[in-house]
C-alpha positions, 0 to 999 in steps of 0.5 A: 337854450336849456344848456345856457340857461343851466350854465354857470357862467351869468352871460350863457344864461343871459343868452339862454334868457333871450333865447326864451324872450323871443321864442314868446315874443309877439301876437303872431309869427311872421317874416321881414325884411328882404329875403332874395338872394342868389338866382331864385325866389325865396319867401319867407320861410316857414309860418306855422300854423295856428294850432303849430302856434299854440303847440310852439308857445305852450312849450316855452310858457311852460319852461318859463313857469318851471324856471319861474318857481325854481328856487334858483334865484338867477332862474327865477327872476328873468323868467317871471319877468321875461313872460310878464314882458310877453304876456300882452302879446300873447294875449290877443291869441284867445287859444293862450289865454287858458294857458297863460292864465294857468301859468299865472295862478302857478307863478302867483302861488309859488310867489306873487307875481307882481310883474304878472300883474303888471303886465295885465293891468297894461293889456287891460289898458291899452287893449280895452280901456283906452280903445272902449269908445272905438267900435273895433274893441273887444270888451273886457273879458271876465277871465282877465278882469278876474284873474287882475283881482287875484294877482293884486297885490295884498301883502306889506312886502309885495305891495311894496316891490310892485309899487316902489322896488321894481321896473316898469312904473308905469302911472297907467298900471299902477294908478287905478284912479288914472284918466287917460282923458284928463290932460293933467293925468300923469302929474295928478297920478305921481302925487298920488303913488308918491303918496303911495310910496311915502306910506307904504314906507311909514307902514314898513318902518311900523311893522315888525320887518327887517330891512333885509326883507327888501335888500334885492331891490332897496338899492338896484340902479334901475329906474324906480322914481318912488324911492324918494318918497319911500325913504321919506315913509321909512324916517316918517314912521321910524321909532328911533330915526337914528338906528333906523338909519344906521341899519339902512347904512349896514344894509347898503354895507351888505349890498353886493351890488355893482352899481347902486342907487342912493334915492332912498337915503336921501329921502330919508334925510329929507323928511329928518330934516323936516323934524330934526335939522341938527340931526339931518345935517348930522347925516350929511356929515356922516355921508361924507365920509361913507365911502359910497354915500359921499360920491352923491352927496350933493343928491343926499341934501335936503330940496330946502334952501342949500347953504353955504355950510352945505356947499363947505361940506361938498366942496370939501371932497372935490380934490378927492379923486375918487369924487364923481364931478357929475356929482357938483353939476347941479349947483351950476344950474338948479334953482336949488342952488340959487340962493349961493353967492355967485362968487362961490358957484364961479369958483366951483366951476373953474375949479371942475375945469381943472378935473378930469371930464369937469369941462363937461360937467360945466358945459352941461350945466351951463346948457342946462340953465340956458334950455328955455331961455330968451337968447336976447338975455344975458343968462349967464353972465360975463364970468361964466360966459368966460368959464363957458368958452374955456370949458368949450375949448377944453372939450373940443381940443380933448376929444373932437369925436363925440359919440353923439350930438348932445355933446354938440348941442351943449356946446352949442348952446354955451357959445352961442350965449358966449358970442352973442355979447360983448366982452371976452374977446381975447377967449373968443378969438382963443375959442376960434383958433382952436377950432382951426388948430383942430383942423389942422390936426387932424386933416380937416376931418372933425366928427362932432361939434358941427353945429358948435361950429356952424354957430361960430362962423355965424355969429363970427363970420368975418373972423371965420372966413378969414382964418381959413385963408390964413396960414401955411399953404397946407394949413389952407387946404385942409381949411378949404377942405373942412368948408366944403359941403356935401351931401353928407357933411354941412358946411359951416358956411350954410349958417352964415348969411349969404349977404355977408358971405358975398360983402366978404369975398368983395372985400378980397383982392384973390378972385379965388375965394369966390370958388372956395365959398362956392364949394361950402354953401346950399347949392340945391332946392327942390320946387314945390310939390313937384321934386323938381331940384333947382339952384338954390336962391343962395347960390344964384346969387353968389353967382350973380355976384361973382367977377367970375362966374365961370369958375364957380359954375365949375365948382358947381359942377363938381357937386353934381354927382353925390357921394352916395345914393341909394338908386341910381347916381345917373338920375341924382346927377342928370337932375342937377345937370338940368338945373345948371342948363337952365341958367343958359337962358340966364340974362348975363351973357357970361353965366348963360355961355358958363353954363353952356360949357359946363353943360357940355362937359356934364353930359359927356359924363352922364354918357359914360356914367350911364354905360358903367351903370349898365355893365354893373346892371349886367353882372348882377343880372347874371348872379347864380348860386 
């Protein structure tokens, strides 16, 4: 640990940092998981004992507090910040409270430690005020209530880290008047720290401080929600609002940071357009052409009514490639914006199509303004119900692989709204036909948009079951096989209903497609409380309806045995297969001899699977080191 902690190199350090996080880590010392392996037993390795413990984390809060008061900038911050991390949890030993508290007058007098206070108005909270009216609690002991007194903050410049320019901004830390016990709690404690910050600003700007004072933390791009309200302080209480703004742009200059945060400089413009709106929007016109300032522009204009002249002013750098396109989204959705002809914020819109990544900036936005919203309502409106389904199509042909489900889930929301009404049907069809040429493409497989997709064959069903018995023999095997359902997978099919799913194959003249929608809809349930899996009511039902019941019992069949399963896939399997005997009793003579034959053909495999699962049994039972 030592070795990476001295290297030069930021990730051997890092490393070293963690080593020192988890050598504290937690309020006691134990093993998880499963620890067999070969032939013999194994427990849980070593457990110290308590005074081992004590002896253990003693060691390593002392090489905390000596990086912690190092005079090396890339030790110093981890390390304090890493035992503030820790610090609850080794609380609740009582043989580390005179140590820990030890540790906290050293780093306090060094420097204040205001992660350390942090961390101790979190234990005093969690561990005592919030569980005072149980009986179980333990009353809050002297030492620590003393100790969050001498750690307080109580100078200008570290009362302003703690509370505006630093992690963990917690209301119940930083808000003594918080009440865990009124249900307006947390939007009753932001007015009061905003307040806060918005002071401690007005009294920094006061104060005889250079700027460069907070230049660690005054632009780091980590969540602190009160430099707004900060920045405000600082136009608030400038003497000259003009050069105060020009050493804050001089101090962003020296930032060496890679990523960086802009809250303050729009607070500041804020509150100057609150007492001089020329000069404000003399500001904005020099954020556009601030290399950096520019590319959150949008985010540095006032929270009043956004003009025109302020959107002229923002669309101007749209074709600049260097303009991030996230930036415009909230112009799509913000009731900021709301006061923008509607003509100017569709022609932002399509024109974000046209940039790399702008179909999902406007899918975003459009689920945005959607979120909330009574389906039955026409939200969005024709024209950007069609920039919706053309943003829906760019997204799905560029990339079908999401990385997670929001991308699914905003798509969602935008064609759902997009198929609902009527008009833009040629984009709609356009819309489904990309789907199946996805498809297509990649051989059934799409690994995002399942949901998207689900929700088009529901509001499409006809059109959907249609194309995928269209097209080339190929083309409808890799359709057939994208609809099929599993125990992984869902099928589109489960979201369209049942009564229009059998009107549909009625209205075929191939008995064929009766099998393929089989192999797509919910053919399992369980019965009550018991567990006991059951044909679903929806698959009985396409059975009833079938001209030939047989071959959807054999499809049936085939999804018996799942793909995969944590036990034993004999048991999945020999559930399901009664499930399918019980329709022997069934009252049409064709289901119930069905079910017979396919019973038969089920138990001869159970038979089999259940000698493979006996051999596979032995072997692992025969394992040896």
């Amino acid at each position: 640990m030592n070795e990476c902690l001295l290297s030069d190199k930021a990730g051997r350090r890092a490393l070293g940092f963690k080593m020192l996080s988890t050598a504290l880590y937690g309020s006691s010392w134990r093993g998880s998981g499963i620890h067999e392996f070969g032939a013999r037993p194994r427990d849980f390795g070593f457990q110290p004992s308590h005074k081992e413990l004590v002896e253990w984390r003693s060691a390593f809060i002392d090489i905390a507090v000596r990086l912690g008061t190092s005079a090396n900038t890339n030790l110093e911050t981890p390390a304090r910040l890493i035992l503030a991390e820790r610090f609850r949890g080794m609380w609740r030993q009582k043989a580390m409270r005179d140590k820990l508290v030890d540790a906290a007058h050293k780093l306090h007098a060094y420097r204040p430690w205001g992660e350390g206070w942090k961390a101790i108005r979190s234990t005093i909270y969690f561990d005592h005020t919030r569980r005072k009216d149980r009986g179980d609690a333990e009353p809050l002991p002297d030492i620590l209530a003393v100790l969050e007194k001498e750690l307080k903050p109580k100078d200008l410049i570290p009362t302003i880290m703690t509370y505006v320019l630093s992690k963990g901004q917690d209301y119940w830390v930083l808000d003594t008047d918080f009440d865990h016990n009124d249900t307006s709690k947390y939007e009753e404690a932001q007015v009061r720290l905003e307040t806060k910050a918005l002071r401690l600003g007005e009294d920094f700007a006061a104060s005889d401080y250079d700027l460069k004072a907070l230049e660690s933390s005054l632009f780091v791009n980590d969540w602190m929600p009160h430099r707004v309200a900060f920045g405000k302080g600082l136009a608030k209480g400038a003497h000259d609002l003009r050069a105060d703004w020009q050493q804050l742009v001089k101090l962003l200059e020296q930032c060496q940071e890679d990523s960086k945060s802009f809250e303050v400089f729009g607070g500041f413009i804020e509150e100057v357009d609150s007492v001089d709106p020329e000069l404000a929007q003399a500001l904005l016109d020099q954020c556009a052409q601030h290399p950096e300032l520019r590319r959150v522009l949008v985010g540095l204009h006032p929270r009043r009514a956004f003009t025109e002249t302020d959107l002229d002013r923002c669309m101007a750098l749209l074709d600049d490639p260097d303009t991030p396109v996230w930036m415009y989204e909230p112009i799509l959705w913000r009731d900021t914006y709301a006061g923008l002809p509607e003509a100017r914020v569709l022609d932002l819109a399509q024109r974000l199509l046209s940039k790399p990544n702008g179909d999902d900036v406007v899918l975003d936005a459009l689920s945005m303004k959607l979120h909330g919203k009574d389906e039955a309502i026409d939200t969005l409106g024709s024209a950007l119900r069609l920039v919706g389904l053309r943003a829906a199509i760019q997204r799905i042909q560029r990339d079908h692989r999401g990385s997670d489900g929001s991308m699914d889930y905003k798509v969602e929301c935008v064609i759902a709204a997009a198929l609902r009404f009527d008009g833009n049907e040629v984009e709609k069809l356009e819309w489904l036909d990309t789907i199946f040429a996805v498809i297509h493409e990649h051989y059934g497989y799409i690994h995002a948009f399942e949901s998207a997709i689900a929700t088009t064959a529901a509001l499409m069903p006809e059109a959907f079951l249609n194309r995928v018995f269209e097209g080339t023999e190929e083309e409808q095997q890799r359709r057939l096989f994208f609809i099929e359902h599993d125990d992984s997978c869902r099928s589109p099919l489960t979201a369209i209903d049942m009564d229009v799913l059998i009107e549909w194959c009625r209205s075929r003249t191939d008995t064929r497609v009766w099998a393929c929608v089989a192999a797509g809809i919910n053919l399992w349930s369980k019965d009550g409380d018991q567990g006991i899996v059951t044909m679903s009511e929806s698959a009985i039902r396409l059975l009833e309806s079938a001209p030939e019941p047989e071959a959807v019992l054999e499809v049936f069949a085939k999804r018996t045995a799942p793909l995969s399963c944590s036990g034993s896939r004999v048991s999945v399997v020999q559930q399901r297969v009664d499930a399918i005997k019980r329709l022997v009793e069934h009252k049409s003579p064709e289901i119930a001899a069905a079910a017979g034959l396919v019973s038969e053909e089920l138990v001869k495999w159970i038979k089999h699977e259940k000698l493979y699962e006996q051999q596979e049994d032995e072997k692992r039972e025969q394992r040896f080191e």
